[in-house]
VOPAGU-2260 file (C-alpha; in pm, 1 decimal, decimal comma):
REM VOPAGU-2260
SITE   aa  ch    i         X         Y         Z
SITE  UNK   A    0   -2242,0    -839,6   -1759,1
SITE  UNK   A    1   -1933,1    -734,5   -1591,1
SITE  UNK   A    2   -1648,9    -551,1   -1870,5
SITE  UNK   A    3   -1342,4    -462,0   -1815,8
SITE  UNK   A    4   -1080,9    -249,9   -1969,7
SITE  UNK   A    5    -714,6    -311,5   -1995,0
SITE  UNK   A    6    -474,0     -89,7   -2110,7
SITE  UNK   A    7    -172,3    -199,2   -2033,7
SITE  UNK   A    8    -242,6    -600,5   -2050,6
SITE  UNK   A    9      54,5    -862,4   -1989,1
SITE  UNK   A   10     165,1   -1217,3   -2035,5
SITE  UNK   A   11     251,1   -1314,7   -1660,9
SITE  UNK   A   12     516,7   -1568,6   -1621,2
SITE  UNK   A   13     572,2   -1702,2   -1259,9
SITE  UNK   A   14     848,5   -1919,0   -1117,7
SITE  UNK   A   15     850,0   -2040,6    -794,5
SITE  UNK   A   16    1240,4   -2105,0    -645,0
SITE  UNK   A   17    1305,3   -2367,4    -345,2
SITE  UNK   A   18    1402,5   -2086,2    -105,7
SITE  UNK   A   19    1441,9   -1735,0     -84,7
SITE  UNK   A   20    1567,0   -1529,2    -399,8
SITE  UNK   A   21    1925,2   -1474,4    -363,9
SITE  UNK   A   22    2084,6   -1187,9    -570,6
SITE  UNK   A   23    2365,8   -1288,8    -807,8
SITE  UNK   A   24    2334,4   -1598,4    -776,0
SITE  UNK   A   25    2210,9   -1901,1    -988,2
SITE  UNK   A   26    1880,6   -2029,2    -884,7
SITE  UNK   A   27    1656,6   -2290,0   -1046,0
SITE  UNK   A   28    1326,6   -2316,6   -1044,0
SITE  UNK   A   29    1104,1   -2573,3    -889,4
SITE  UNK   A   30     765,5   -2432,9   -1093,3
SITE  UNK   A   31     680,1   -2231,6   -1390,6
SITE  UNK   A   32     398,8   -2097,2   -1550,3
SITE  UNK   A   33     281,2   -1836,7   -1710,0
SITE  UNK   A   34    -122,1   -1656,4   -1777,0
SITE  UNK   A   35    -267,4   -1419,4   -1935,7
SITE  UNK   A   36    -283,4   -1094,7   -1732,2
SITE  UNK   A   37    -332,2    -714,0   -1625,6
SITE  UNK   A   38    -575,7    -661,8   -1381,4
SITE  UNK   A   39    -867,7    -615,3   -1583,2
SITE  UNK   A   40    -862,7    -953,5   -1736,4
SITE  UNK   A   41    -797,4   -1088,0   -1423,1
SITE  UNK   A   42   -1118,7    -981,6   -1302,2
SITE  UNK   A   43   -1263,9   -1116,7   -1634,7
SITE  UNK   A   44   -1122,2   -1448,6   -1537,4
SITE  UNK   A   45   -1255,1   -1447,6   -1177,3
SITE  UNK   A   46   -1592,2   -1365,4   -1296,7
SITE  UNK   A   47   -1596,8   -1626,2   -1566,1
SITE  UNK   A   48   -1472,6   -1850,9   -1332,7
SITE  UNK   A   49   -1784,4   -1764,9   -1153,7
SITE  UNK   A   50   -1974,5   -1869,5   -1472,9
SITE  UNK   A   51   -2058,3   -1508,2   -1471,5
SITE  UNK   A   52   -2111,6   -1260,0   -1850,4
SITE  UNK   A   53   -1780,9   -1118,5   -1908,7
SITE  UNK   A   54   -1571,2    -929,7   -2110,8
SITE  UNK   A   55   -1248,5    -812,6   -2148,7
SITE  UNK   A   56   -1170,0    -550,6   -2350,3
SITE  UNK   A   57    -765,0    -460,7   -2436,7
SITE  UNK   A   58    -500,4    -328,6   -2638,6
SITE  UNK   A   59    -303,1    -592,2   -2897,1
SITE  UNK   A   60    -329,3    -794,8   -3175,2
SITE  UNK   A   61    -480,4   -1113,1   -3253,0
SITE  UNK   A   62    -165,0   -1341,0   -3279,0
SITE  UNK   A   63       3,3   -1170,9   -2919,7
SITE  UNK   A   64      67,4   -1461,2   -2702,7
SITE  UNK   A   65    -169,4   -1268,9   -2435,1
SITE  UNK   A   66    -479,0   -1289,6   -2694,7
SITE  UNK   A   67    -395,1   -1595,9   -2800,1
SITE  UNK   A   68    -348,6   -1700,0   -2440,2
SITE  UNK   A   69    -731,6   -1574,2   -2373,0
SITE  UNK   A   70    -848,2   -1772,2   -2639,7
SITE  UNK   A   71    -684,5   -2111,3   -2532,5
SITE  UNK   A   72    -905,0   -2034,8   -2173,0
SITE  UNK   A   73   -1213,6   -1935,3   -2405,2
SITE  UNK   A   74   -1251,8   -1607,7   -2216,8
SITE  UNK   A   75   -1458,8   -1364,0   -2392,9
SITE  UNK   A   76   -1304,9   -1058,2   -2550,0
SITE  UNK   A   77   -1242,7    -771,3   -2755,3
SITE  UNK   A   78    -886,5    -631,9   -2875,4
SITE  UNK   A   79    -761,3    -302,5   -3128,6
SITE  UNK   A   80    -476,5    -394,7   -3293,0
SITE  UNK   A   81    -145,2    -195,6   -3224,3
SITE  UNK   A   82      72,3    -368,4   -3444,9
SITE  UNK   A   83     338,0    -386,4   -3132,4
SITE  UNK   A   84     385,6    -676,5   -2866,7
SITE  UNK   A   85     206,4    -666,7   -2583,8
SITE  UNK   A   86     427,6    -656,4   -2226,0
SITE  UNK   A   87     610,6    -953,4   -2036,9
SITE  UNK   A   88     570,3    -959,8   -1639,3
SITE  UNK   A   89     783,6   -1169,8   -1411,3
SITE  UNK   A   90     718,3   -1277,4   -1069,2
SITE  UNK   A   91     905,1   -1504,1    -851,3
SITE  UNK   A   92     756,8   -1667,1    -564,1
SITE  UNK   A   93     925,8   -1785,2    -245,9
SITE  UNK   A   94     788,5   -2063,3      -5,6
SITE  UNK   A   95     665,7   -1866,7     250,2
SITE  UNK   A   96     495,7   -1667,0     -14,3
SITE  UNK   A   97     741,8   -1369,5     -56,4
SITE  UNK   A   98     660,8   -1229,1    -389,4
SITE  UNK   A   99     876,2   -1062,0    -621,9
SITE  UNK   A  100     746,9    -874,0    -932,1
SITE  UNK   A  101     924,9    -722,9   -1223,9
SITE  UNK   A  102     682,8    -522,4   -1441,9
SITE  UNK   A  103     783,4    -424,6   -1780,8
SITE  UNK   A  104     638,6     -86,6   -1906,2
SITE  UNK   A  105     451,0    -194,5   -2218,2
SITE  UNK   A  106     465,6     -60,2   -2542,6
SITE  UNK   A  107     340,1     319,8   -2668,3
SITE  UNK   A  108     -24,3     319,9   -2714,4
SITE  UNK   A  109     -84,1     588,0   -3041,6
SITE  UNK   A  110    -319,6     830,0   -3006,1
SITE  UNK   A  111    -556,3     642,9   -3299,6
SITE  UNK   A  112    -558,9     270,8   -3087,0
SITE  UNK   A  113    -651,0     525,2   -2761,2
SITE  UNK   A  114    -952,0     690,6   -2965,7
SITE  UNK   A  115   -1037,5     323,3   -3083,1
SITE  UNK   A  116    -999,5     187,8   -2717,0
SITE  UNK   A  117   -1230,9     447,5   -2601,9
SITE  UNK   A  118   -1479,0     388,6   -2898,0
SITE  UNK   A  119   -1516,7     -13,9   -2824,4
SITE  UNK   A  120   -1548,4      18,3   -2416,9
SITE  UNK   A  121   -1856,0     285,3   -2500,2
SITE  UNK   A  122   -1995,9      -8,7   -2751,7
SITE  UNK   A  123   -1952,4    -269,6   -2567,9
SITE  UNK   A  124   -2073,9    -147,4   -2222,6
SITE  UNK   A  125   -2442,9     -96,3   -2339,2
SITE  UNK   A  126   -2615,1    -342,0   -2139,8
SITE  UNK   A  127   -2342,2    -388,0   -1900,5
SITE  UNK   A  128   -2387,1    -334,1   -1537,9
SITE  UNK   A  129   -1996,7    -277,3   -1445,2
SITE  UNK   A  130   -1735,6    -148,1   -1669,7
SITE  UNK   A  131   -1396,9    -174,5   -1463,5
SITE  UNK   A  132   -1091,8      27,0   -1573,8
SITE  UNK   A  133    -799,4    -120,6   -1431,4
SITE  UNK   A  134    -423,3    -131,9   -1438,1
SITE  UNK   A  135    -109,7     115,2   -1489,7
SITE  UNK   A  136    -137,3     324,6   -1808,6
SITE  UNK   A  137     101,2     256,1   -2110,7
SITE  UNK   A  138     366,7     487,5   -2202,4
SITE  UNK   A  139     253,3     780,0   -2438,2
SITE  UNK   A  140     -83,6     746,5   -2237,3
SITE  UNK   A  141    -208,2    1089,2   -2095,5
SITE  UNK   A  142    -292,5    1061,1   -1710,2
SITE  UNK   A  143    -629,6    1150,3   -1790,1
SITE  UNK   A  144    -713,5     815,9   -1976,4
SITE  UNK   A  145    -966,5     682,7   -1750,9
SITE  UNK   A  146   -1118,7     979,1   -1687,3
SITE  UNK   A  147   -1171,1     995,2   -2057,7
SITE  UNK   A  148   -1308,6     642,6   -2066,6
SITE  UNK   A  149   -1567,4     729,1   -1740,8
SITE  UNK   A  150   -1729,2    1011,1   -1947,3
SITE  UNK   A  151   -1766,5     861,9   -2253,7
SITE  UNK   A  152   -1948,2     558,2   -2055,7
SITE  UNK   A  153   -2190,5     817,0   -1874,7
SITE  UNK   A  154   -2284,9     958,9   -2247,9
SITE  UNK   A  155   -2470,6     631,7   -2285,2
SITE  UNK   A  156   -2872,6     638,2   -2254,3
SITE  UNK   A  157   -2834,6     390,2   -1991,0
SITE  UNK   A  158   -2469,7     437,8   -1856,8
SITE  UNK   A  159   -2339,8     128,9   -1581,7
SITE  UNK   A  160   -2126,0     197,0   -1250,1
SITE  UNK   A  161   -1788,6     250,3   -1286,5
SITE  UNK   A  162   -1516,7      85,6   -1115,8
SITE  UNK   A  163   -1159,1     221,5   -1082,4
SITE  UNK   A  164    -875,1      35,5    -960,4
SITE  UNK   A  165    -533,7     187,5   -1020,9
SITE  UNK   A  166    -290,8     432,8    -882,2
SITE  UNK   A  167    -115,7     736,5    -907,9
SITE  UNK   A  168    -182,5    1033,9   -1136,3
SITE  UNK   A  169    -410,3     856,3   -1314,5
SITE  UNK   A  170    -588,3     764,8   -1024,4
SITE  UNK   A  171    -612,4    1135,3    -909,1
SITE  UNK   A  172    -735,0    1226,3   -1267,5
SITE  UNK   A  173   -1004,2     942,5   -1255,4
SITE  UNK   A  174   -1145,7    1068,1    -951,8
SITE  UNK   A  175   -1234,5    1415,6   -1118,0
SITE  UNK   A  176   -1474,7    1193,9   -1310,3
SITE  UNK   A  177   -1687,1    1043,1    -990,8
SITE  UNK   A  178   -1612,2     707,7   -1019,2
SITE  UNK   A  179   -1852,0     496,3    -862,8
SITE  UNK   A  180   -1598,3     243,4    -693,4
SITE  UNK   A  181   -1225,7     293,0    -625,6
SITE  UNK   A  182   -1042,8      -2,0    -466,3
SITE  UNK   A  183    -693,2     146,9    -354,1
SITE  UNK   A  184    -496,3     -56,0    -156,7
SITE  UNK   A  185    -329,0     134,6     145,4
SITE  UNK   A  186     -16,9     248,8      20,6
SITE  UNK   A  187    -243,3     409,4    -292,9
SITE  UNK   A  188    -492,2     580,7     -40,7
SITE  UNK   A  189    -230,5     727,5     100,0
SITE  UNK   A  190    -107,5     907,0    -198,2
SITE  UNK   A  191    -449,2     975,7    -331,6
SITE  UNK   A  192    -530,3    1105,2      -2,2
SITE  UNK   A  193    -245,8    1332,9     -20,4
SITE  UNK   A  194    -268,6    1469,8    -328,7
SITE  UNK   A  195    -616,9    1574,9    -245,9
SITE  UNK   A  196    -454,1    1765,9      63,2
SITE  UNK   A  197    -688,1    1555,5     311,4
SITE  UNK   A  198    -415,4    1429,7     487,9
SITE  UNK   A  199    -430,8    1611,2     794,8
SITE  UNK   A  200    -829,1    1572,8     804,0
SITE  UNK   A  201    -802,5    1225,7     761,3
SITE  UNK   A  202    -586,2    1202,9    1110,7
SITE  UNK   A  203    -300,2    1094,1     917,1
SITE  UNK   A  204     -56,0    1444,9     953,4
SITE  UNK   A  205       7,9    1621,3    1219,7
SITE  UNK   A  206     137,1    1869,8    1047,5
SITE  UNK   A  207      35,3    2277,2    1167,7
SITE  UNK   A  208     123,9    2365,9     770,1
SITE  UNK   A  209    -194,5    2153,7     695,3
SITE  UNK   A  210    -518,1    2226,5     764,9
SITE  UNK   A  211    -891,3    1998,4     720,0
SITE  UNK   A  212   -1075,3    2039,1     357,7
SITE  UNK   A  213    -923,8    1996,8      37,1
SITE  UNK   A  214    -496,8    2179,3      67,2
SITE  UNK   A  215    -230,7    2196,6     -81,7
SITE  UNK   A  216     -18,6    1866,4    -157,8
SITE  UNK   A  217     225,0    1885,1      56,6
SITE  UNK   A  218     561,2    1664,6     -18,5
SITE  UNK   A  219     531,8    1293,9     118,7
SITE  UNK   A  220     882,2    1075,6     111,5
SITE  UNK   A  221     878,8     726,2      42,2
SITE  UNK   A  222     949,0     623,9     406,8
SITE  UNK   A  223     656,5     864,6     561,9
SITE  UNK   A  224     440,6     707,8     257,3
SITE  UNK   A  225     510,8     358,9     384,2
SITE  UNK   A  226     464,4     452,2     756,8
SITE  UNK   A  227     121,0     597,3     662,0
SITE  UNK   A  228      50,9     273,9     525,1
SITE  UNK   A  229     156,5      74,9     756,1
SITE  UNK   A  230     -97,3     269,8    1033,8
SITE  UNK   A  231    -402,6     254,4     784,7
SITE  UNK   A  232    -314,0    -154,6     735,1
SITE  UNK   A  233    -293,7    -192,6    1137,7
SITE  UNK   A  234    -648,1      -0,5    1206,7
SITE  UNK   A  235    -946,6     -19,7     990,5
SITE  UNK   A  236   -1107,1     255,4    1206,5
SITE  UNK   A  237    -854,1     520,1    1108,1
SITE  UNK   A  238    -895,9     337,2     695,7
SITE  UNK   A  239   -1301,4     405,3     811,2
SITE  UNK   A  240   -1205,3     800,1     896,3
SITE  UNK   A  241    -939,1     835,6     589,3
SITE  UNK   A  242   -1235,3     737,9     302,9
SITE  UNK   A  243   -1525,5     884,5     459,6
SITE  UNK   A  244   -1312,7    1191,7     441,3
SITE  UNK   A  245   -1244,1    1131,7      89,2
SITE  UNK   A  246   -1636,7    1066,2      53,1
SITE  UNK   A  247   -1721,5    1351,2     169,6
SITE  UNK   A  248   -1509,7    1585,9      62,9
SITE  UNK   A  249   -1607,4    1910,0    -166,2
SITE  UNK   A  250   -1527,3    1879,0    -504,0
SITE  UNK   A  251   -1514,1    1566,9    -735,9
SITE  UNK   A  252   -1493,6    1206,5    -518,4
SITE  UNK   A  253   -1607,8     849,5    -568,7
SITE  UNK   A  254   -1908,6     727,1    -469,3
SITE  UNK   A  255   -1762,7     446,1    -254,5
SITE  UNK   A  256   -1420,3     314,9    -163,2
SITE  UNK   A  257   -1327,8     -85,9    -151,1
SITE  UNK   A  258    -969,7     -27,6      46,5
SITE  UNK   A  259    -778,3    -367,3       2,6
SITE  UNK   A  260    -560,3    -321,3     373,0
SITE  UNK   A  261    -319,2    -678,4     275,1
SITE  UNK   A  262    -264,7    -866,3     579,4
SITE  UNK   A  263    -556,6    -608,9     768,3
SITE  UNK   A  264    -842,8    -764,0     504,9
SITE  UNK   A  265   -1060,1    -481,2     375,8
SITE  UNK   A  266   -1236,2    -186,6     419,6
SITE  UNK   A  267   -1563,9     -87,0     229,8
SITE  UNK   A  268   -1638,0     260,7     272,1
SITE  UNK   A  269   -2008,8     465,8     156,3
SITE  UNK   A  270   -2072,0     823,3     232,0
SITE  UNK   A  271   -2247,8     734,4     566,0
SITE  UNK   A  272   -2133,8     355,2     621,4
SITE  UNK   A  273   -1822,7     148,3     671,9
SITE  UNK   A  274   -1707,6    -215,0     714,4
SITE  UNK   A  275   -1453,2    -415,6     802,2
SITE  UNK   A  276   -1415,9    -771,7     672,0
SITE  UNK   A  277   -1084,5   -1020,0     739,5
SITE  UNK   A  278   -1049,5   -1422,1     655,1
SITE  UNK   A  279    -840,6   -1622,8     911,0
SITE  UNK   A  280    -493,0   -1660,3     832,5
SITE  UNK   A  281    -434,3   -1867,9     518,9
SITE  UNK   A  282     -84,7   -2027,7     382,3
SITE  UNK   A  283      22,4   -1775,9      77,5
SITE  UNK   A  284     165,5   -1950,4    -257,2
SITE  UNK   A  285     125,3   -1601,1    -423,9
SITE  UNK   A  286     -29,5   -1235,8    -389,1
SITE  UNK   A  287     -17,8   -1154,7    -770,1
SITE  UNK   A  288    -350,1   -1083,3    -868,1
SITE  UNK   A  289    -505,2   -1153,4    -565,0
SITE  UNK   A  290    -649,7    -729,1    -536,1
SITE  UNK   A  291    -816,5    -841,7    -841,7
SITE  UNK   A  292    -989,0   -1122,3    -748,9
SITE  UNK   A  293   -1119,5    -914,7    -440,0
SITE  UNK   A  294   -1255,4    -638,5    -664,3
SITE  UNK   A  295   -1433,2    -936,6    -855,9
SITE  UNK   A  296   -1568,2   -1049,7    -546,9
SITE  UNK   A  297   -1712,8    -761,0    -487,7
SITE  UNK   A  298   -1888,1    -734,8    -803,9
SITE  UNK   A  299   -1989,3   -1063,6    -828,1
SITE  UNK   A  300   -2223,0    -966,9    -458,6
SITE  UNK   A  301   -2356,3    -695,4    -597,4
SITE  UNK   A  302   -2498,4    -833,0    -901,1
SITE  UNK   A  303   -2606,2   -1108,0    -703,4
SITE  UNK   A  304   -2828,4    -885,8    -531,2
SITE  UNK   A  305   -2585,0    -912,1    -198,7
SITE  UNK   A  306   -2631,3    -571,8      45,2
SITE  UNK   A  307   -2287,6    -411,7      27,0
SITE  UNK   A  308   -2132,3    -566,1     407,6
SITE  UNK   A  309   -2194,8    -914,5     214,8
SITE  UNK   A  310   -2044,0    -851,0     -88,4
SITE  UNK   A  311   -1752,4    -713,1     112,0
SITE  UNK   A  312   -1753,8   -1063,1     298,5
SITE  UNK   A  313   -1739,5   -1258,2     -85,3
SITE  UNK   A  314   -1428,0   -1013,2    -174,7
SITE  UNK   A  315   -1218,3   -1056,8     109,9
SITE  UNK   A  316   -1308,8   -1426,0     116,5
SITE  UNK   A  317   -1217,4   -1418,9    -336,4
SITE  UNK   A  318    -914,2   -1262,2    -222,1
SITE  UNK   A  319    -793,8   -1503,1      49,0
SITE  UNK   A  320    -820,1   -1769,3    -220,5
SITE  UNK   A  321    -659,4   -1656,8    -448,7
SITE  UNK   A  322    -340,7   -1587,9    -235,5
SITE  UNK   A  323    -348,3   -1946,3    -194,2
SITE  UNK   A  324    -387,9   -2009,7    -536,0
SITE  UNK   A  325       6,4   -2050,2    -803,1
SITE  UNK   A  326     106,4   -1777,1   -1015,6
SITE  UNK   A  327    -191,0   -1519,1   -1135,8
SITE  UNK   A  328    -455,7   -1800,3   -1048,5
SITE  UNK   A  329    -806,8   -1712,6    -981,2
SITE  UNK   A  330   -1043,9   -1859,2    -774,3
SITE  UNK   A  331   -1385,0   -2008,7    -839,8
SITE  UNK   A  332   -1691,4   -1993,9    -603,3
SITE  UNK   A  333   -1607,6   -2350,1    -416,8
SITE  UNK   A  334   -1257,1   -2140,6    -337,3
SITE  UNK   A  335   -1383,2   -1864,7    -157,6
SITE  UNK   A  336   -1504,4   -1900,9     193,1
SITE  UNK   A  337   -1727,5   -1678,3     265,6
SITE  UNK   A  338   -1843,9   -1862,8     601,8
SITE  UNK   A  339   -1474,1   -1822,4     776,1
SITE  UNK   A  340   -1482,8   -1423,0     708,1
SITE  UNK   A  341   -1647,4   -1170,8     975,7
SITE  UNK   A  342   -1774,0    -831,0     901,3
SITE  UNK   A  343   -1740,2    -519,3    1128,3
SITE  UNK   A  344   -1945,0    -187,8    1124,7
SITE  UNK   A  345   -1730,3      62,5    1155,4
SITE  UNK   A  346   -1783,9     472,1    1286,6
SITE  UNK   A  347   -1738,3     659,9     996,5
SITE  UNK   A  348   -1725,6    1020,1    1129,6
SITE  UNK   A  349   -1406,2    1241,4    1135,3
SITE  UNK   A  350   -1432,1    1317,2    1460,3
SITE  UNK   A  351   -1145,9    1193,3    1696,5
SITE  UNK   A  352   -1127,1     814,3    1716,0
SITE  UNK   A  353   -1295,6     679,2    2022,7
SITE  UNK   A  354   -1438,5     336,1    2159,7
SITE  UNK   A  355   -1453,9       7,7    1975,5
SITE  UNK   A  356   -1611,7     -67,1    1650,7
SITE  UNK   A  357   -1893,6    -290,9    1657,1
SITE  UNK   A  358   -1868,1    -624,0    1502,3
SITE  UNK   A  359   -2162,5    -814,9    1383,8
SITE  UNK   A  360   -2174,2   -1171,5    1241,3
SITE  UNK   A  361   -2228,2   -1160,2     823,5
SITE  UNK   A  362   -2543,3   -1360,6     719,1
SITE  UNK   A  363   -2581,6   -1249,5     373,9
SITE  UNK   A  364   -2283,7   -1371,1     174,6
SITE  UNK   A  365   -2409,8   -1722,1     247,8
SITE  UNK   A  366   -2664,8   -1897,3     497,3
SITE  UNK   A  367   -2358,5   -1999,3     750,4
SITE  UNK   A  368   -2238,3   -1718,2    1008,8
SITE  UNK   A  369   -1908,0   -1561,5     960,9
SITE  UNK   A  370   -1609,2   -1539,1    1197,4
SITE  UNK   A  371   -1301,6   -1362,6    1197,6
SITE  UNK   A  372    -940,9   -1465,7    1342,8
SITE  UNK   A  373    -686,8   -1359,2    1043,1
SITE  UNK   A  374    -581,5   -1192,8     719,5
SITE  UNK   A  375    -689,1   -1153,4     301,9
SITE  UNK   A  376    -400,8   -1184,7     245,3
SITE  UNK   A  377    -254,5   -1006,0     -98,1
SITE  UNK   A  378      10,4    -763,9    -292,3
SITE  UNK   A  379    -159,8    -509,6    -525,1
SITE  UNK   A  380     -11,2    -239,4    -770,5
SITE  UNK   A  381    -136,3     -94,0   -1071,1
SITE  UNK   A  382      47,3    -346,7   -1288,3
């Protein structure tokens, strides 16, 4: 069984307009829907989808039009009341898939609902053999939630892996707790790389202030954050370098990294391996949600028994399908593709870059071979 925790859940409401979004002006809408959402339950719904054990586990009560909305699709789950309404997220979709999303930043979470979160993800993870904490925190919400929620699991007499997949401080603070998975996307490994001073180590900085090993955070700008990546999106070697840095780093780390690269497909890095996995180019209806249907991809190999390059190989293809896919849709197994996606070993070592990595046709994620000629295509933040 595969549980995740939400703490910052949404109803997602998507409209699609007949050409691109133009500000101040009055557009109407060709398509509108909306889905229960946050990226936890969107992983719920991708494994269910897979006909899959599931559970979702969240903030709000029982008559919240997100609840109620998980109940209409019969997904399995487990809520504490907060007495508040949960958060509304908009995203408007353009033809040639340009999304744009407006996240609202949810309601206070007290102090007793946290304890009470905390209390029902330790209960209900005995037995399971993922608990995924995923999504931005909600306000009043120490940075430290997840970490929190990662040691009470490991109390348990038989604790399962961990997954993390969010961004920011409280990414930083969950990685103090050894996560076993992280799935940043680049723009998030950037910053996480950063404020574990690895930067320069990781190739990324030339800069004579820094030096290799764990430094000091040095100040990154929004357009040198972006730039950075930009070059880890264009070249899953240096993506390779920058997490088996992180890897093996001193200190607190995950155990592996799942870096979602957009456009670039994926990178899935171990302490001593790394591959590279991209789908051909598909046509995008919408990103939203599509990071989470990767991560579920993932999981959904591994506790299929699937070695770690093939499970890579079902979430790039779970990701590509669900870019393809209207408003927070998820995909099911017939959606995902595994036989168009090619996996690449990668050289993991932080010495300088040289040569070619070596590519090598997938034949675990199904019994067809795997090529490559495109993109997974998708838009992730820690909504």
């Amino acid at each position: 069984m595969i549980l995740t925790l939400t703490a910052n859940p949404s109803l997602d409401r998507t409209i699609e307009v007949p050409g691109p979004v133009l500000r101040g002006q009055v557009q109407r809408a060709v398509w509108a829907g909306q889905q229960p959402g946050g990226k936890g339950v969107n992983v719920s719904r991708a494994v269910a989808a897979a006909d899959r054990d599931t559970l979702a586990v969240l903030p709000g009560d029982i008559d919240d039009p997100v609840l109620t909305g998980l109940d209409a699709i019969g997904l399995a789950h487990r809520s504490v009341p907060t007495g508040t309404p949960l958060r509304s997220n908009i995203t408007v979709t353009e033809p040639d898939g340009t999304t744009t999303k407006i996240n609202e930043p949810g309601s206070p979470l007290s102090p007793q609902a946290q304890d009470e979160l905390l209390d029902l993800v330790a209960e209900q993870a005995v037995g399971a053999s993922w608990v995924v904490l995923a999504g931005s925190l909600p306000p009043g919400v120490d940075d430290d939630f997840y970490a929190r929620a990662i040691k009470r699991i490991r109390q348990l007499v038989r604790p399962p892996l961990v997954a993390v997949d969010t961004s920011g401080a409280p990414l930083a603070a969950a990685l103090m707790a050894s996560p076993d998975l992280i799935k940043p996307n680049a723009e998030e490994l950037a910053e996480l790389l950063n404020a574990a001073g690895l930067l320069h180590a990781s190739g990324l900085r030339n800069d004579p202030r820094a030096h290799s090993g764990r430094g000091s955070v040095e100040s990154l700008g929004t357009a040198e954050l972006h730039t950075i990546a930009d070059r880890l999106e264009s070249s899953p070697q240096l993506t390779a370098r920058a997490t088996s840095t992180l890897l093996n780093a001193r200190g607190p780390r995950p155990r592996s990294i799942l870096a979602t690269l957009g456009a670039g497909g994926a990178v899935l890095a171990q302490p001593d391996a790394a591959w590279h996995a991209q789908h051909p180019p598909t046509d995008v209806v919408s990103t939203v949600g599509a990071g989470d249907s990767t991560l579920a991809g993932y999981l959904l190999g591994l506790t299929d028994g699937r070695e770690p390059d093939a499970a890579l190989a079902r979430a790039v293809a779970y990701g590509a399908a669900a870019a393809r896919l209207r408003g927070t849709g998820v995909p099911s197994p017939a959606d995902a593709r595994t036989d168009v996606v090619t996996v690449t070993s990668l050289e993991t070592s932080a010495a300088p870059l040289t040569g070619s990595p070596t590519a090598h046709t997938d034949t675990h994620a199904d019994d067809t071979s795997h090529r490559h000629e495109g993109t997974a295509p998708e838009a992730e933040e820690a909504r």
